[in-house]
N, CA and C atoms of all chains as a GROMACS GRO file, in nm:
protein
  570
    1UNK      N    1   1.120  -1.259   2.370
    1UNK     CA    2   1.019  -1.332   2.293
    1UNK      C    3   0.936  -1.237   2.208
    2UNK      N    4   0.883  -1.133   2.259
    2UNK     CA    5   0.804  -1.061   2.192
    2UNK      C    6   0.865  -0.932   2.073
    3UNK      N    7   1.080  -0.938   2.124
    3UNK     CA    8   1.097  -0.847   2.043
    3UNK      C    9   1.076  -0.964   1.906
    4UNK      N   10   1.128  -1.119   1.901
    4UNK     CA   11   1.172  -1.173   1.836
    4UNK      C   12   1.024  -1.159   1.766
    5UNK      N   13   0.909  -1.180   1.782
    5UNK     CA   14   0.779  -1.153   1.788
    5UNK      C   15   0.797  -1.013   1.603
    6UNK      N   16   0.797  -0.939   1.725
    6UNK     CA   17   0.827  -0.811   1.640
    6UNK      C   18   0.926  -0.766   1.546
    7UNK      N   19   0.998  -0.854   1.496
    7UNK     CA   20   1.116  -0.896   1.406
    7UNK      C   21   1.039  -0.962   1.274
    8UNK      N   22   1.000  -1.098   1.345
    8UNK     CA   23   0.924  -1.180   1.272
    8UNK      C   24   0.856  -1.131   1.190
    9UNK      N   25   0.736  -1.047   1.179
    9UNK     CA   26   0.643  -0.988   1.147
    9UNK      C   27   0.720  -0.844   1.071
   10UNK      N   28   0.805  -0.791   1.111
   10UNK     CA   29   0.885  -0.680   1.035
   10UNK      C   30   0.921  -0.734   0.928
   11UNK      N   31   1.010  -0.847   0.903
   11UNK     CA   32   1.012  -0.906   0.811
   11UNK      C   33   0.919  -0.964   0.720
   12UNK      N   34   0.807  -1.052   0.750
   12UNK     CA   35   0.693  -1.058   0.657
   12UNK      C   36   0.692  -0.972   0.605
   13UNK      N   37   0.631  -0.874   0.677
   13UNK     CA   38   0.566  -0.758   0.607
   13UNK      C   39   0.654  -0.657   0.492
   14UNK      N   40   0.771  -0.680   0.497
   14UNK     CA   41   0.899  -0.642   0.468
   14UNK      C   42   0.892  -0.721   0.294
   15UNK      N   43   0.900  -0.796   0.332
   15UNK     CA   44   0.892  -0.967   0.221
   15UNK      C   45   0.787  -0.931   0.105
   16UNK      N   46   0.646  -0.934   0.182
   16UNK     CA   47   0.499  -0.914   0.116
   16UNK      C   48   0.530  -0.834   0.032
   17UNK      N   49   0.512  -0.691   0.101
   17UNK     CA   50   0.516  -0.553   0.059
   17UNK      C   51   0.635  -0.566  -0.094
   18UNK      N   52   0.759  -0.598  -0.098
   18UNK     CA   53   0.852  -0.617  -0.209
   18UNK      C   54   0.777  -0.730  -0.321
   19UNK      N   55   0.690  -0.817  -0.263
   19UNK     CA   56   0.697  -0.913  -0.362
   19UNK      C   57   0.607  -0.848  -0.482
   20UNK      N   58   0.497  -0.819  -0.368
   20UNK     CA   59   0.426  -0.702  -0.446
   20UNK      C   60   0.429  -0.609  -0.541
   21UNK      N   61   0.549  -0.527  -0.522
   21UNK     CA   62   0.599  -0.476  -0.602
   21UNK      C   63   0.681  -0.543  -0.730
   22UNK      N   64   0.751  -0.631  -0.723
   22UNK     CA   65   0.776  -0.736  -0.841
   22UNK      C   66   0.701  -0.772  -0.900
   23UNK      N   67   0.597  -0.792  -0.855
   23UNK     CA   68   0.439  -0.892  -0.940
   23UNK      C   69   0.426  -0.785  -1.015
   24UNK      N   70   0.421  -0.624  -0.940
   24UNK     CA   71   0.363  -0.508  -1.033
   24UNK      C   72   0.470  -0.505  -1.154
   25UNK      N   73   0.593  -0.530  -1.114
   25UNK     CA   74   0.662  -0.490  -1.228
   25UNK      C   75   0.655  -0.594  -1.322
   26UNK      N   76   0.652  -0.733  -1.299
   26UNK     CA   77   0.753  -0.862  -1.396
   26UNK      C   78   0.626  -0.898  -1.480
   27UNK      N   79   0.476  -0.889  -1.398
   27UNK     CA   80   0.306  -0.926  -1.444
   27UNK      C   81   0.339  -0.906  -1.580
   28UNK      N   82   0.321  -0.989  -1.724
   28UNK     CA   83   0.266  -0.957  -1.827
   28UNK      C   84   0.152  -0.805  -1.855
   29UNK      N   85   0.001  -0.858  -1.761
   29UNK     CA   86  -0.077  -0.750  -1.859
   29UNK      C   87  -0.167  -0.686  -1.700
   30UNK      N   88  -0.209  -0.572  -1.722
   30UNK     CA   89  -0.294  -0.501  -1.591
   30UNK      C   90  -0.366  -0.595  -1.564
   31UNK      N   91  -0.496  -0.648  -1.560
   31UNK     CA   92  -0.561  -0.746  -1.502
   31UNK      C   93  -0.495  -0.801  -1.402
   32UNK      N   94  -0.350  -0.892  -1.466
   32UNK     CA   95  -0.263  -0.961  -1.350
   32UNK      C   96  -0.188  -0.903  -1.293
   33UNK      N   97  -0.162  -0.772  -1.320
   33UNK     CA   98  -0.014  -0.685  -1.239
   33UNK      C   99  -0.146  -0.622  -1.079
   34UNK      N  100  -0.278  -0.620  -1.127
   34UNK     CA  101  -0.404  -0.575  -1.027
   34UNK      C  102  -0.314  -0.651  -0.876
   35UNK      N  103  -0.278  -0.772  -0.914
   35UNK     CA  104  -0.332  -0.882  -0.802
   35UNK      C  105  -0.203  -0.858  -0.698
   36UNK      N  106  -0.036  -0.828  -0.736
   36UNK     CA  107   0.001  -0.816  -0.653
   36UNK      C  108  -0.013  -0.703  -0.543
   37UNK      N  109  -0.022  -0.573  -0.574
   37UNK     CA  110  -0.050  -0.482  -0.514
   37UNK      C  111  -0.155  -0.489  -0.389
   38UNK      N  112  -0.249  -0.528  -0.476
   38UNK     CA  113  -0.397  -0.529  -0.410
   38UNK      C  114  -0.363  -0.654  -0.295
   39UNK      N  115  -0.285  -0.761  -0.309
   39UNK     CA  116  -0.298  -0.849  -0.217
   39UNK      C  117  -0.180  -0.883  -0.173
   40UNK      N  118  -0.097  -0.910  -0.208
   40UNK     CA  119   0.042  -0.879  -0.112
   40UNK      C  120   0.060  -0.783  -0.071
   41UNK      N  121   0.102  -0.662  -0.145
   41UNK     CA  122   0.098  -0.527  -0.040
   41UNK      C  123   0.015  -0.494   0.041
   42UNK      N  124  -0.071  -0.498   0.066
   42UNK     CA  125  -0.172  -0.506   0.164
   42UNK      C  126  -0.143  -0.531   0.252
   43UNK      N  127  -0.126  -0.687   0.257
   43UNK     CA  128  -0.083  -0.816   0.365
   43UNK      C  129   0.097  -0.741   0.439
   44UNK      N  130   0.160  -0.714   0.350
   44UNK     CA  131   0.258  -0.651   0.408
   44UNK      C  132   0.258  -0.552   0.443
   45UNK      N  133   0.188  -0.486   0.403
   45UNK     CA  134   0.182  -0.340   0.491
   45UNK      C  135   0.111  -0.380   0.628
   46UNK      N  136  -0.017  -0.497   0.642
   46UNK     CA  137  -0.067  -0.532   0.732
   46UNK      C  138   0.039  -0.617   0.876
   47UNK      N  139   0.112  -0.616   0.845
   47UNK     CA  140   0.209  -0.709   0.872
   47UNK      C  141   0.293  -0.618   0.956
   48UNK      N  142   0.367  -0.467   0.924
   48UNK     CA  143   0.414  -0.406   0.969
   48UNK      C  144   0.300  -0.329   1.059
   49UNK      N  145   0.251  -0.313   1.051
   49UNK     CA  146   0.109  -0.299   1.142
   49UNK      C  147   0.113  -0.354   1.266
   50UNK      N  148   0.142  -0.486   1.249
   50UNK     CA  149   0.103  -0.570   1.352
   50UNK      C  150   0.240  -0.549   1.427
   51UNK      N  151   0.363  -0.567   1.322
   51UNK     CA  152   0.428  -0.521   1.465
   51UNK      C  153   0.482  -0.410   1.517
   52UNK      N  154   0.392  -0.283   1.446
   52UNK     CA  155   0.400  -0.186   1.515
   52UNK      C  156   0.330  -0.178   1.647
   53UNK      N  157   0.219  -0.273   1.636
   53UNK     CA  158   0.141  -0.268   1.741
   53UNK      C  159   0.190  -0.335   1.845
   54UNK      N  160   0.293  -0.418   1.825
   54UNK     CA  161   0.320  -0.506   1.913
   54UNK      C  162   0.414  -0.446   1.985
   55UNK      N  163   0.546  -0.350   1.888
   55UNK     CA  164   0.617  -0.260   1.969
   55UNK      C  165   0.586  -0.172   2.050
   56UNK      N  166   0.509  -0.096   2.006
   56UNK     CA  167   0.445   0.007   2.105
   56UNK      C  168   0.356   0.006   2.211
   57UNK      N  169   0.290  -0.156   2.169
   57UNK     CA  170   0.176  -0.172   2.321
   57UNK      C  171   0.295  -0.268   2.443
   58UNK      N  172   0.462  -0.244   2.359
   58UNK     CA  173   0.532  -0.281   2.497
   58UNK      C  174   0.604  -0.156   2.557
   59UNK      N  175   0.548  -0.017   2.526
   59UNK     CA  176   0.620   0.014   2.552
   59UNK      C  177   0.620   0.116   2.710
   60UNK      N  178   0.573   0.044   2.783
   60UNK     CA  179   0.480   0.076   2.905
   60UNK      C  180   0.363   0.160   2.936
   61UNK      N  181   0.304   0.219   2.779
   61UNK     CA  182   0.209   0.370   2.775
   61UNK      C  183   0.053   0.254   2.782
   62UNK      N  184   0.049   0.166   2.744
   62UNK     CA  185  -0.090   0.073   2.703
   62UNK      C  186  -0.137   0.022   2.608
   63UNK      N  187  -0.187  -0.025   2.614
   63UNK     CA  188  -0.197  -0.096   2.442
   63UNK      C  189  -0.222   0.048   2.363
   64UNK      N  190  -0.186   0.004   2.259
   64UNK     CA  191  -0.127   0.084   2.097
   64UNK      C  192  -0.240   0.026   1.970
   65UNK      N  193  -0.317   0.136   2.003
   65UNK     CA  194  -0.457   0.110   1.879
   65UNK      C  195  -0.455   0.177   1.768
   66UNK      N  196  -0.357   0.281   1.746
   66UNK     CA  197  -0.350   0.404   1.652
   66UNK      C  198  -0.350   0.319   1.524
   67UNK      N  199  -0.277   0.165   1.503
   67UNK     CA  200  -0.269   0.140   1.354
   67UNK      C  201  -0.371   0.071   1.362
   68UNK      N  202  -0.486   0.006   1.432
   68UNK     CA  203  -0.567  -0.067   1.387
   68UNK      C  204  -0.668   0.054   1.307
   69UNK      N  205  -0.692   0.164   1.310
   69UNK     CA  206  -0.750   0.231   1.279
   69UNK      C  207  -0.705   0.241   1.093
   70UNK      N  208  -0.560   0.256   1.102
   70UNK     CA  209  -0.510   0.256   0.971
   70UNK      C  210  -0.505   0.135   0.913
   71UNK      N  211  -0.512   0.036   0.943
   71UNK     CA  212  -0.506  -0.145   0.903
   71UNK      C  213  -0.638  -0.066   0.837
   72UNK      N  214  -0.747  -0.086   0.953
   72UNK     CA  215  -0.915  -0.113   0.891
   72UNK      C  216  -0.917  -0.038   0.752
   73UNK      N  217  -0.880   0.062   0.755
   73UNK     CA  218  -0.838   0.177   0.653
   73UNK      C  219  -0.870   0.134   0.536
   74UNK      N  220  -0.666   0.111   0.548
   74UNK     CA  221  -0.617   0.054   0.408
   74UNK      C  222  -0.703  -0.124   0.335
   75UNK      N  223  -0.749  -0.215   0.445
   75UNK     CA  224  -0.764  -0.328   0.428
   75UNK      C  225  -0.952  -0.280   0.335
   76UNK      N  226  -1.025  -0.206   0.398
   76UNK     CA  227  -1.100  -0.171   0.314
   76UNK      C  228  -1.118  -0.084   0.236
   77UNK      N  229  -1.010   0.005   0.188
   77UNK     CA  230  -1.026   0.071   0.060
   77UNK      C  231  -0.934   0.018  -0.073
   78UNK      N  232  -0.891  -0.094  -0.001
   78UNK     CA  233  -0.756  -0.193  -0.108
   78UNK      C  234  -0.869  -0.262  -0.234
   79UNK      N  235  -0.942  -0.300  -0.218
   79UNK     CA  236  -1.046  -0.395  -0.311
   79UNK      C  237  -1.106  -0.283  -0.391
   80UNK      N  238  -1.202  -0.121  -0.308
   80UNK     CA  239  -1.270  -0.049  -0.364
   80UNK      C  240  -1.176   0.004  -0.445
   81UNK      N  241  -1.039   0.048  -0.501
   81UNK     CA  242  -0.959   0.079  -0.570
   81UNK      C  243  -0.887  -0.012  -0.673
   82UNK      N  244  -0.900  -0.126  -0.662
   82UNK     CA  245  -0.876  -0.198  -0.731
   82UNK      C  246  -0.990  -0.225  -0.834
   83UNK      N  247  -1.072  -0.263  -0.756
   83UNK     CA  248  -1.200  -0.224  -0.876
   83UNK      C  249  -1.231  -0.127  -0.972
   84UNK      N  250  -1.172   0.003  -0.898
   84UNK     CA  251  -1.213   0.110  -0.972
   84UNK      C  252  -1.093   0.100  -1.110
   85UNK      N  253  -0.992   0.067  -1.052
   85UNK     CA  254  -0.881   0.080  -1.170
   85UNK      C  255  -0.923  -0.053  -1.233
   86UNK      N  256  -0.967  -0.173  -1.264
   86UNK     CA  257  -1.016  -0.229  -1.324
   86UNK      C  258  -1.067  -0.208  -1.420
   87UNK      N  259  -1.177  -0.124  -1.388
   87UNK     CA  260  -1.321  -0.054  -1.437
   87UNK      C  261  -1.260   0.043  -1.585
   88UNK      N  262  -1.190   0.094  -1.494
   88UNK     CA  263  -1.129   0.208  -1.578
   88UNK      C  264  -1.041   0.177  -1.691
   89UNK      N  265  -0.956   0.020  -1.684
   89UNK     CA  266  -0.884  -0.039  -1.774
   89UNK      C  267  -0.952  -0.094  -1.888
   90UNK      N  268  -1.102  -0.186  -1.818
   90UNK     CA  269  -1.168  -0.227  -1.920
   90UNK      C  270  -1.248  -0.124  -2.013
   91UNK      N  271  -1.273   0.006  -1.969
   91UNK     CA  272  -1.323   0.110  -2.068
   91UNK      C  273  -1.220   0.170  -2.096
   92UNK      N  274  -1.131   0.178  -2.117
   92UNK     CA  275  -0.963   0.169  -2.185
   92UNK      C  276  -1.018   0.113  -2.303
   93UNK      N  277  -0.998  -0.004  -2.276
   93UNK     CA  278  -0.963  -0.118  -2.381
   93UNK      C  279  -1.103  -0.145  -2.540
   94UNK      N  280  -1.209  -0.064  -2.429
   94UNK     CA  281  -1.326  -0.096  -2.511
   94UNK      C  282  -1.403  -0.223  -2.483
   95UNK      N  283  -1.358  -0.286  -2.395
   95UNK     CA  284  -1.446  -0.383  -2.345
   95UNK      C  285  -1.484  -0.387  -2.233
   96UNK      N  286  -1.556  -0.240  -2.211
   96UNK     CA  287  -1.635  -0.239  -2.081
   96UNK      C  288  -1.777  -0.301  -2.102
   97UNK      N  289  -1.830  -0.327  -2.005
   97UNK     CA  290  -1.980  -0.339  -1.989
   97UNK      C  291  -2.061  -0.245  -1.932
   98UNK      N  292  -2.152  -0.124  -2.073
   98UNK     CA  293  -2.158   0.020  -1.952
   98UNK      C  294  -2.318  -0.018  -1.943
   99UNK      N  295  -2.316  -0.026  -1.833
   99UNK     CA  296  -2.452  -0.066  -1.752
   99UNK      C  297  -2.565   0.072  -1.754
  100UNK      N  298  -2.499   0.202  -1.792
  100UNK     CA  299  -2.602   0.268  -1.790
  100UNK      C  300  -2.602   0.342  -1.661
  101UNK      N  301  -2.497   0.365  -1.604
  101UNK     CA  302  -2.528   0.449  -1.491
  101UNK      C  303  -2.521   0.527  -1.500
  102UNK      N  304   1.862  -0.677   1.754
  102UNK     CA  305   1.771  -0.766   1.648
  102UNK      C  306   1.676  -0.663   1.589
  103UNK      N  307   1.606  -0.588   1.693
  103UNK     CA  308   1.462  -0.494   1.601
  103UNK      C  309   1.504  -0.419   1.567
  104UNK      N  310   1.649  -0.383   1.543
  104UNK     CA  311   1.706  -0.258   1.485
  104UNK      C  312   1.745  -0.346   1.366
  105UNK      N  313   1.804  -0.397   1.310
  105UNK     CA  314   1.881  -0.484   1.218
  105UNK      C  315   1.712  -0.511   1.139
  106UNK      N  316   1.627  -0.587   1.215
  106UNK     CA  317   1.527  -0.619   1.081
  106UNK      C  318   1.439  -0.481   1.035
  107UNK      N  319   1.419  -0.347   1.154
  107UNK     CA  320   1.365  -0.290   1.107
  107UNK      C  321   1.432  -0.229   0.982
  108UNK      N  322   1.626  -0.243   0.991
  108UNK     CA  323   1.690  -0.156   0.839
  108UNK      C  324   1.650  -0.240   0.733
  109UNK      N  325   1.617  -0.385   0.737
  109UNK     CA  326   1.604  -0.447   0.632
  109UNK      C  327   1.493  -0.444   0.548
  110UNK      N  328   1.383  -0.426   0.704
  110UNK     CA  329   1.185  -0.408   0.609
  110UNK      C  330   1.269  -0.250   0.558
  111UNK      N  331   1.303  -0.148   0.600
  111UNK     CA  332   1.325  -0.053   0.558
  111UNK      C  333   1.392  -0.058   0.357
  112UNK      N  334   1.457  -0.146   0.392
  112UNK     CA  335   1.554  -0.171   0.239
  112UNK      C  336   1.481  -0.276   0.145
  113UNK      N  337   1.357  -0.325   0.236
  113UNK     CA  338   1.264  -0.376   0.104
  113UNK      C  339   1.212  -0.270   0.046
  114UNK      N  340   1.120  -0.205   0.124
  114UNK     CA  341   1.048  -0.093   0.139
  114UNK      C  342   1.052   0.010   0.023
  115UNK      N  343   1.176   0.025   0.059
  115UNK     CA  344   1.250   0.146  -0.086
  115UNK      C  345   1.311   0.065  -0.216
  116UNK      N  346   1.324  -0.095  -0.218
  116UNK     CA  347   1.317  -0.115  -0.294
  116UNK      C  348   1.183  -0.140  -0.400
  117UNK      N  349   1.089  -0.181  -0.306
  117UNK     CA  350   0.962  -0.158  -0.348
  117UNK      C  351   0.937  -0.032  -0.415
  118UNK      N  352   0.975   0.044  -0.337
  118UNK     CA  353   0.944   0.187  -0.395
  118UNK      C  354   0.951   0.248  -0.507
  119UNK      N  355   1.106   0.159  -0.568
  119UNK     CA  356   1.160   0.194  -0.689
  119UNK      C  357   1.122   0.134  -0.797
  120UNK      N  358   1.092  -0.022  -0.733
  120UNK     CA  359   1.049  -0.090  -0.834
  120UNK      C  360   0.855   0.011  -0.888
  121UNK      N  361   0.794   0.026  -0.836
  121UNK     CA  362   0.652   0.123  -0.812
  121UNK      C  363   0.710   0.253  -0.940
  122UNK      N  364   0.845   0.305  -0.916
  122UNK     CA  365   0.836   0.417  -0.999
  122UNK      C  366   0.866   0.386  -1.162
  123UNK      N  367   0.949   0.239  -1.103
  123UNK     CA  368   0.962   0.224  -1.305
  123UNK      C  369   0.856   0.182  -1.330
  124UNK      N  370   0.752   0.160  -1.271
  124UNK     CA  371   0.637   0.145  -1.351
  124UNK      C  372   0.533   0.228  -1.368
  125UNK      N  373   0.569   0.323  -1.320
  125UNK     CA  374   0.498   0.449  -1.315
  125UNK      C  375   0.577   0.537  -1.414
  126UNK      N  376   0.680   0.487  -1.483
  126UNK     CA  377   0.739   0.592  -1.604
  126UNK      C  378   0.723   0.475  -1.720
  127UNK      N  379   0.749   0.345  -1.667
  127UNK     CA  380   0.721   0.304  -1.817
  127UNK      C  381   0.584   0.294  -1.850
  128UNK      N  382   0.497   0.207  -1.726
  128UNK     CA  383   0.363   0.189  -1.736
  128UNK      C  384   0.252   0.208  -1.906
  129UNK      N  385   0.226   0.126  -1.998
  129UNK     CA  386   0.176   0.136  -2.103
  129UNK      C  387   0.079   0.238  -2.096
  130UNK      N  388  -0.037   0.194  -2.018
  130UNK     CA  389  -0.193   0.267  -2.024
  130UNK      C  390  -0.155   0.343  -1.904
  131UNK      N  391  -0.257   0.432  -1.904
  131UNK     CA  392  -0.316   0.551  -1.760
  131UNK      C  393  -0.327   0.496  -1.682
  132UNK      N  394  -0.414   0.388  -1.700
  132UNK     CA  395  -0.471   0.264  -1.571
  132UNK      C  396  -0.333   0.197  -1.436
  133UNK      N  397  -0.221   0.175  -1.575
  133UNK     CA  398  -0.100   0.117  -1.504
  133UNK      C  399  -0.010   0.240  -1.422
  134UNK      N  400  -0.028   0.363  -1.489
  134UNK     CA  401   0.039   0.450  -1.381
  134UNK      C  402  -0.066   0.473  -1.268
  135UNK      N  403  -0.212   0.459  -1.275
  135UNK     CA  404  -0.253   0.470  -1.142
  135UNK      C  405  -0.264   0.365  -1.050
  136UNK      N  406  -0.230   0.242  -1.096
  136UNK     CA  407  -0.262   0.141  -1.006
  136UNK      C  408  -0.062   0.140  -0.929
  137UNK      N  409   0.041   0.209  -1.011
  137UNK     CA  410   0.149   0.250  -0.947
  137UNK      C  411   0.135   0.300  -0.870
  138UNK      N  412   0.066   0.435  -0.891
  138UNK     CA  413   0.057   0.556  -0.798
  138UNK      C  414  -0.008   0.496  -0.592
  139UNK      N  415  -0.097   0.383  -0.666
  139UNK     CA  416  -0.205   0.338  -0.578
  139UNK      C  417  -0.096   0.259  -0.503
  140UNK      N  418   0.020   0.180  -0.520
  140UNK     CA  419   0.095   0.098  -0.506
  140UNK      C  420   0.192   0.208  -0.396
  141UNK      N  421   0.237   0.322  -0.471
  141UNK     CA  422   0.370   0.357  -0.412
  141UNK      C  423   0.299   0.449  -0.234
  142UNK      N  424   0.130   0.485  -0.301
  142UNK     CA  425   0.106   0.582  -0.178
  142UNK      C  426   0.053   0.464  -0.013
  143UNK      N  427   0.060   0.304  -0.045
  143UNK     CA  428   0.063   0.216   0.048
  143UNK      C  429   0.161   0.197   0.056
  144UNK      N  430   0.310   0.188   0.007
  144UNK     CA  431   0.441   0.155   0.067
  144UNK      C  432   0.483   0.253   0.156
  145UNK      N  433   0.437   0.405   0.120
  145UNK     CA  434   0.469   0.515   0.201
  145UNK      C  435   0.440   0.525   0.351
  146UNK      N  436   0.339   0.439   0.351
  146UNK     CA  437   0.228   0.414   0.464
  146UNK      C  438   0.348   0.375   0.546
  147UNK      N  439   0.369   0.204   0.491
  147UNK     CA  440   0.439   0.138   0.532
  147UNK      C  441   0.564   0.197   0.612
  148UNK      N  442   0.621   0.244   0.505
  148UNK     CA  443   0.773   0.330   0.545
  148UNK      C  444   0.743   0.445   0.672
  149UNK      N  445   0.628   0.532   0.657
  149UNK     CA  446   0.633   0.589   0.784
  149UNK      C  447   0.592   0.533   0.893
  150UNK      N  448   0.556   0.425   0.893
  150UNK     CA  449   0.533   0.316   1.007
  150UNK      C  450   0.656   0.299   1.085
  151UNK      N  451   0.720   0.194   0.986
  151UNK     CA  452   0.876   0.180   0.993
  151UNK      C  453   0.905   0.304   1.095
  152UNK      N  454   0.924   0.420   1.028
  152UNK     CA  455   1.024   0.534   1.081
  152UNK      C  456   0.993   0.542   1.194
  153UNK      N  457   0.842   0.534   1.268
  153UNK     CA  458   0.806   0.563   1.367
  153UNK      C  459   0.864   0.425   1.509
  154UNK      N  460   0.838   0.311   1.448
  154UNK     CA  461   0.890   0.221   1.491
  154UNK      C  462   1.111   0.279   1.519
  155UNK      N  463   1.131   0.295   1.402
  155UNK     CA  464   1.313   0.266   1.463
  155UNK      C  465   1.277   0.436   1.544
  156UNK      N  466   1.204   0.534   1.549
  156UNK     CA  467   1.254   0.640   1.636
  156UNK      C  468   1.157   0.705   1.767
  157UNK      N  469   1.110   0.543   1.732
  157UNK     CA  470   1.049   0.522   1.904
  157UNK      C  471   0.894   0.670   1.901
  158UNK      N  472   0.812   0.657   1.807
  158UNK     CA  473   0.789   0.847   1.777
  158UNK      C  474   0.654   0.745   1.759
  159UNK      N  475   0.517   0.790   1.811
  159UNK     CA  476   0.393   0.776   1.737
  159UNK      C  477   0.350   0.870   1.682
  160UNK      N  478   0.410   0.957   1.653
  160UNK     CA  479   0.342   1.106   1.593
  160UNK      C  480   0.350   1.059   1.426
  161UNK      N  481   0.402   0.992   1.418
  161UNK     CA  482   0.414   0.953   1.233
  161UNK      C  483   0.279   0.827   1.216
  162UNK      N  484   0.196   0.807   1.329
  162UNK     CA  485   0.110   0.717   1.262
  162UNK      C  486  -0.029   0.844   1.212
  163UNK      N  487  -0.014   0.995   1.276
  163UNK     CA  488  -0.111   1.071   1.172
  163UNK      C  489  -0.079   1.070   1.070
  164UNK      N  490   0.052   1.136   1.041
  164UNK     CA  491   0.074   1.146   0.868
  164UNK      C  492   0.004   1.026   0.811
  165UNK      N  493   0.072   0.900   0.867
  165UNK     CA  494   0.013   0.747   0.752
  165UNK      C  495  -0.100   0.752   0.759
  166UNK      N  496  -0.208   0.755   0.868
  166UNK     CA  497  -0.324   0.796   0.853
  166UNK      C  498  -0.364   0.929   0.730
  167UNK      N  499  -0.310   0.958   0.713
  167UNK     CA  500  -0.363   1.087   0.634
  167UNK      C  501  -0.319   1.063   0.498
  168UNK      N  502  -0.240   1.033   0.465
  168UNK     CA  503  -0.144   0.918   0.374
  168UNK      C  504  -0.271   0.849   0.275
  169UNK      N  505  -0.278   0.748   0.399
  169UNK     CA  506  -0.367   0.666   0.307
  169UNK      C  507  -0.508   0.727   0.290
  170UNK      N  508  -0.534   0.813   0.345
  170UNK     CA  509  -0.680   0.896   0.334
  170UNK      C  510  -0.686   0.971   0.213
  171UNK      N  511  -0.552   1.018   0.188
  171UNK     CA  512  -0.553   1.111   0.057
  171UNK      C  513  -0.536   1.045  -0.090
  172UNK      N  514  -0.432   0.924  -0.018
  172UNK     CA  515  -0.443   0.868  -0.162
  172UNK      C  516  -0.529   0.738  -0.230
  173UNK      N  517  -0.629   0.738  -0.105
  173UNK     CA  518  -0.770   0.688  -0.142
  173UNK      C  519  -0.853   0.783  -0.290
  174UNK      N  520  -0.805   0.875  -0.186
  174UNK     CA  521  -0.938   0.989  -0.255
  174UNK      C  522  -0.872   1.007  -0.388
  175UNK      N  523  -0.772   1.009  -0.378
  175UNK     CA  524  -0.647   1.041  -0.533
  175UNK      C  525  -0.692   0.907  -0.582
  176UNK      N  526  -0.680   0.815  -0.595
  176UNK     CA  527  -0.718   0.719  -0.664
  176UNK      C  528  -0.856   0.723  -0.741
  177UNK      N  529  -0.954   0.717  -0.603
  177UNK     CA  530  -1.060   0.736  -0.704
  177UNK      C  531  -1.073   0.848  -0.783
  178UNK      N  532  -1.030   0.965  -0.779
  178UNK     CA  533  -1.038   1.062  -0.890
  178UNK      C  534  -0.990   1.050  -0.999
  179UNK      N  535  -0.868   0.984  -0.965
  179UNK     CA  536  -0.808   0.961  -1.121
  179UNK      C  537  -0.904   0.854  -1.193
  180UNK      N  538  -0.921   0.743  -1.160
  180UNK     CA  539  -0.976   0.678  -1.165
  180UNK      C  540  -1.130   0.749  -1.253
  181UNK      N  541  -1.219   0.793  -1.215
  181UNK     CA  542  -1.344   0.832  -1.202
  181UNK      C  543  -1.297   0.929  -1.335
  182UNK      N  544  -1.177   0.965  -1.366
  182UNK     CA  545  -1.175   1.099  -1.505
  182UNK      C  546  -1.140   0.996  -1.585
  183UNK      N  547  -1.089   0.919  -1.556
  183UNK     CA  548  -1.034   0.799  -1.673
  183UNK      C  549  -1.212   0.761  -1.710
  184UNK      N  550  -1.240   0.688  -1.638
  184UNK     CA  551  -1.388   0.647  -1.687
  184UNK      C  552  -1.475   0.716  -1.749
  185UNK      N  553  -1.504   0.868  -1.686
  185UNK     CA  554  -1.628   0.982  -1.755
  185UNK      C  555  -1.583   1.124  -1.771
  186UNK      N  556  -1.437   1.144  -1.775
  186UNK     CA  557  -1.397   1.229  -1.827
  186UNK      C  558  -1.419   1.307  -1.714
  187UNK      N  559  -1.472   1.312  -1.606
  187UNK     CA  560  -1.505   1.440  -1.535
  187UNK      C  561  -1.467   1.367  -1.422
  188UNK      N  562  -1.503   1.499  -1.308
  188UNK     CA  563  -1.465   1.418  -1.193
  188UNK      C  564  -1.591   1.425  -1.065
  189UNK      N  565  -1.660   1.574  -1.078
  189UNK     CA  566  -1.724   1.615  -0.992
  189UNK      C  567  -1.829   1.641  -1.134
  190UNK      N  568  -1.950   1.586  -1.113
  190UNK     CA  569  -2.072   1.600  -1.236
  190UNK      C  570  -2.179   1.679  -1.179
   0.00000   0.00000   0.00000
């Protein structure tokens, strides 16, 4: 049950992570190519996460915390990077808003 | 079974990967090769996950840890010279 468990979730994350990468490639313009990366890959990388965790906390040593550390990680520096490359596209383009900082 | 799906997340994985590099050579603006760059250094994550998973090994969840630590910091730098030309003011 729990390898099938850990299959399941290999695959999502497997799935996500690729679609992601298509959105980056097939997206018309940056703004929209932002969204797969930032949120499917994520989710799929989060995904293999989970069942890393699930493999290894069976593997008689104790539960297996090493990727929640890397989940929290990646799940909060995914948005602060996306923003920044945002930021950086719209003063590209000339239609930033420079606030003066 | 967890051998069979882990080759397959594996063969998204690197297809992801590839798809990440043509857009990191064709990519129009700066912006689009870093939001590649930002793209390919979370699949890597991924993939050494993977590896650690099919070879039974937790010693590959430091690297990914370190992985994504570096190419945090790589991001925002590139990032931060694109915007003000500098990096450290």
């Amino acid at each position: 049950m729990l390898e099938f468990l850990t299959a399941f979730f290999l695959l999502l994350g497997g799935a996500f992570a690729l679609i992601g990468s298509i959105g980056l490639v097939r997206l018309p313009d940056l703004f929209m190519r932002l969204h797969g990366p930032t949120k499917a890959t994520t989710l799929g990388v989060g995904g293999i996460l989970i069942a890393s965790m699930l493999h290894f906390s069976t593997q008689g040593n104790g539960l297996s915390l090493h990727e929640v550390l890397v989940t929290l990680f990646l799940f909060t520096t995914a948005p602060v990077s996306a923003y920044l490359v945002a930021r950086a596209m719209l003063h590209l383009s000339g239609k930033g808003v420079n606030r003066g900082d | 079974m967890l051998k069979i799906s882990v080759t397959i997340a594996l063969g998204c994985i690197a297809a992801a990967l590839v798809l990440n590099f043509w857009r990191l050579v064709r990519g129009p603006s700066p912006a689009d090769r870093i939001l590649a760059l930002d793209t390919m250094y979370i699949n890597t994550v991924a993939l050494l996950v993977l590896l650690g998973i099919r070879l039974n090994l937790t010693v590959y969840f430091e690297a990914a840890l370190l992985i994504a630590l570096m190419g945090f910091v790589g991001t925002v730098a590139l990032c931060k010279y694109l915007l003000r030309g500098d990096i450290i003011e």
